[in-house]
C-alpha positions as CSV (number, residue, x, y, z in Angstrom):
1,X,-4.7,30.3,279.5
2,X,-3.0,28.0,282.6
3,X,-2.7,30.4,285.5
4,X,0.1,29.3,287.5
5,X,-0.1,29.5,291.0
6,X,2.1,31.2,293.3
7,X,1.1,30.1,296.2
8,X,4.7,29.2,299.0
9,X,3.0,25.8,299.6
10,X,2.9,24.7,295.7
11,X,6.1,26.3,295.1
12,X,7.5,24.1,297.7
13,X,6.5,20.8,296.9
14,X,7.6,21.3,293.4
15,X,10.9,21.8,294.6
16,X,10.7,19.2,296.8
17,X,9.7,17.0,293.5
18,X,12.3,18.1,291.7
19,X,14.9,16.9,294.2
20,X,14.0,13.6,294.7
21,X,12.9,12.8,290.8
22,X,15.3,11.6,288.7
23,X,15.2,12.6,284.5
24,X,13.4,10.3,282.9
25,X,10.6,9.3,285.9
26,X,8.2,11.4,284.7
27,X,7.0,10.0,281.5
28,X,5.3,13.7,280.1
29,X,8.2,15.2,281.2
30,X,11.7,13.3,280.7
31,X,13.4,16.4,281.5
32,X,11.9,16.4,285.1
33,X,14.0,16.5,287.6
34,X,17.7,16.7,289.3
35,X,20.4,13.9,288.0
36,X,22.7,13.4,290.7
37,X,22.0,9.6,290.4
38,X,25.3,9.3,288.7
39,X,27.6,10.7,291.1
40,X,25.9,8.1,293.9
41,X,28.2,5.5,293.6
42,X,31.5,7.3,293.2
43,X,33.8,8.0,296.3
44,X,32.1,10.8,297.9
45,X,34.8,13.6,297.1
46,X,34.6,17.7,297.8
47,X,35.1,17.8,293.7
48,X,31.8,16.5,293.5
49,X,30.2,18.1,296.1
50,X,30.7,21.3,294.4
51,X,30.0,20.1,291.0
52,X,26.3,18.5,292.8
53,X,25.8,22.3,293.9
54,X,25.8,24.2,290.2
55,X,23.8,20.7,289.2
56,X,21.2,21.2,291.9
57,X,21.1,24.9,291.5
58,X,20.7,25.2,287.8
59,X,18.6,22.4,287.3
60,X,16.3,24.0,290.1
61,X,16.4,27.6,287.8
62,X,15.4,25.9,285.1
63,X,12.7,23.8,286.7
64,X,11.0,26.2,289.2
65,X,10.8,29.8,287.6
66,X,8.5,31.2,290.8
67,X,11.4,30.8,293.2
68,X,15.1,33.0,292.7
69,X,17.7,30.3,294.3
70,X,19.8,32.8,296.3
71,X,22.2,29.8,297.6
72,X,22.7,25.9,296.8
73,X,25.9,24.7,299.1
74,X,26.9,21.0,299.0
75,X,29.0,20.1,301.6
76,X,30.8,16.6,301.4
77,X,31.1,13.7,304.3
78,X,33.5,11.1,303.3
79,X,33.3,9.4,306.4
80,X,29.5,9.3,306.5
81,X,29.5,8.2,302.8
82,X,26.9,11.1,301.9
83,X,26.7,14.6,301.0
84,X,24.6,18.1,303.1
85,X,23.0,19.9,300.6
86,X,21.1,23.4,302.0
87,X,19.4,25.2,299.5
88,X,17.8,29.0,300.0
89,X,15.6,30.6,297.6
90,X,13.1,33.9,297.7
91,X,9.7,33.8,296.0
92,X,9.7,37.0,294.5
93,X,5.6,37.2,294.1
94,X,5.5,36.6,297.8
95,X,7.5,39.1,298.8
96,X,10.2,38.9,301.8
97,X,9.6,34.8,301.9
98,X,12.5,32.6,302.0
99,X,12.7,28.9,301.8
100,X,15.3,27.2,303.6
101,X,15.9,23.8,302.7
102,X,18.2,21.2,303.8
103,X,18.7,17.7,303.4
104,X,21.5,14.6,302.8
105,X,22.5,12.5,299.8
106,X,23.3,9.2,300.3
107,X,23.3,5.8,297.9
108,X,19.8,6.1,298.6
109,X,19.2,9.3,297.1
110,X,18.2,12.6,298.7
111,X,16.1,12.4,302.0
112,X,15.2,16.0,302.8
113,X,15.1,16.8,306.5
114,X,13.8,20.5,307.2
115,X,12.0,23.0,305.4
116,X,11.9,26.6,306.8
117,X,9.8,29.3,305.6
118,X,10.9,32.4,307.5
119,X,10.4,36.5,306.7
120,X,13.2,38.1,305.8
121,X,13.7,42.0,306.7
């Protein structure tokens, strides 16, 4: 048997791998990973910002079972060029922890800027 660790540190870098993989990086695993490559060099439109959001949110269900993703918001800049994507999510085997997560989309791909790990009540 693999015991899987539930441990807020692993459970947040494989989140943060998920975001800034692409399907098809991972050799083992084609499968890994978000695909929002696509939507990179299109006019940055609030159309796609929300349709980036259930892409980023179910692709993040399916990928990291530890965490519950209690919100994925994309918010699109059309002056900027780039998209603000803040993601929240509970750990249920670590009880009252929540992962805050926020970061920007640009032609470059997703940079992530802050990760908060806070208690909730």
């Amino acid at each position: 048997d693999v015991r899987t660790l539930v441990d807020e540190d692993a459970v947040i870098q494989s989140i943060r791998n998920i975001l800034t993989t692409s399907p098809g990086q991972k050799l083992l695993n084609p499968r890994f990973g978000v695909n929002i490559g696509d939507l990179l060099f299109e006019g940055v439109t609030f159309e796609r910002a929300h349709f980036m959001a259930e892409v980023i949110s179910k692709e993040l269900t399916r990928q990291e079972p530890r965490a519950t993703f209690t919100n994925v918001h994309v918010v699109a800049s059309p002056d900027q060029a780039s998209y603000t994507v803040s993601i929240t999510a509970v750990i249920p085997a670590l009880s009252k922890r929540q992962i805050n997560i926020s970061g920007v989309v640009t032609t470059n791909g997703l940079t992530i800027n802050q990760i908060d790990n806070n208690t909730i009540a």
